[in-house]
N, C-alpha and C positions, 0 to 999 in steps of 0.2 A: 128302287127309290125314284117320285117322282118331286119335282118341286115347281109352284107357281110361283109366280112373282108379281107383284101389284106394288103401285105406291101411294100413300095414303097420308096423306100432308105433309110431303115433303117424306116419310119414312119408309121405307122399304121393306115390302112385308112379305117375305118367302114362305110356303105354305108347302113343308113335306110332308110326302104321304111314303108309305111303304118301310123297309128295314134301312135302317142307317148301318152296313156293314163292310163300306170300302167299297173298291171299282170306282169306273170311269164317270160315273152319275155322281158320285162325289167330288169326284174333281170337278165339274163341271157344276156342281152345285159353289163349291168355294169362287169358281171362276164367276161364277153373275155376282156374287158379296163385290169383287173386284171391279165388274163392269158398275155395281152402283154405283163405287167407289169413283172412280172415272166420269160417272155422269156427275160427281158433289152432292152422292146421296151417303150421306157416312154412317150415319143411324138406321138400323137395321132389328126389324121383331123377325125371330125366326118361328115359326108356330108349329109346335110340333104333336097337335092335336090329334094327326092322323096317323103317327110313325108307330108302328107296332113294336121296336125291337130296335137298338141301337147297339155295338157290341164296342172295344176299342177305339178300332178304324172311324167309327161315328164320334165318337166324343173328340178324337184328334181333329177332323171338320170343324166340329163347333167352334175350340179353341184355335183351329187357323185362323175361321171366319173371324171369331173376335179380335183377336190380333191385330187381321185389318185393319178391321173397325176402327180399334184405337190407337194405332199407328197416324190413320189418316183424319185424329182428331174428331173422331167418334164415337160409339158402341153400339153393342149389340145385349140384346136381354131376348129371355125362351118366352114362348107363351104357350098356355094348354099343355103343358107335358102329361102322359098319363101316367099311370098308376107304374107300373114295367120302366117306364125311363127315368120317372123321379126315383125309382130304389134303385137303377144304376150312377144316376147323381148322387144316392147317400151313400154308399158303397164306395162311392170311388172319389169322394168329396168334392166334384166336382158343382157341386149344388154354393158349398163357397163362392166361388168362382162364379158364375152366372145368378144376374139379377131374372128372378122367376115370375112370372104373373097366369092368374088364373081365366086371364081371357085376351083376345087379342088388342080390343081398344084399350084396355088397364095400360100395357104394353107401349102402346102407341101415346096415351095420353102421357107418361112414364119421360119417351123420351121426347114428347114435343115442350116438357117443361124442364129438360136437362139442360138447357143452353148450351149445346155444340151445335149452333149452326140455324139456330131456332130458337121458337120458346115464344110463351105466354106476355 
């Protein structure tokens, strides 16, 4: 698993590619949600466009990262998930739980008009 990170009006846009299945890349992935966090970037698009395969270990990620997020007076919402992650989202209800979008700026524009910390 690899992840980018870039920020894009204020929001923090992590870009994983690869299997979301636990190990050290994941903790290291939750650890930069934290370092946004720290920088008072609390809103957070995770894009998971490129991730081929996510299994338990990856969904407990997500819902750390969110955590975060809204702990520190934030959130976090998916973008791009494929076809393989969104039936692990319906399956395991976690599709509940996270706000979805079908592109990364949807995402972005999503929470520059949430008002935690921003907004139109």
């Amino acid at each position: 698993m690899r992840v980018k990170e870039k920020i894009v009006d204020g929001i923090g846009v992590l870009t994983v590619s690869g299997k979301m299945m636990g190990g050290p890349d994941q903790r290291a992935c939750h650890e930069q949600v934290k370092d946004l966090i720290s920088d008072n970037i609390n809103r957070v698009v995770i894009d998971l466009g490129k991730v081929e395969w996510l299994n338990s270990s990856g969904l407990g990620l997500l819902m750390g990262c969110l955590s975060s997020c809204r702990n520190a007076g934030g959130d976090l919402v998916i973008a791009r998930a494929g076809r393989k992650v969104n039936s692990v989202f319906m399956i395991t209800q976690v599709i509940k739980v996270f706000e979805t979008f079908e592109t990364v700026e949807e995402a972005v524009n999503h929470l520059k008009g949430s008002g935690t910390g921003g907004g139109e």
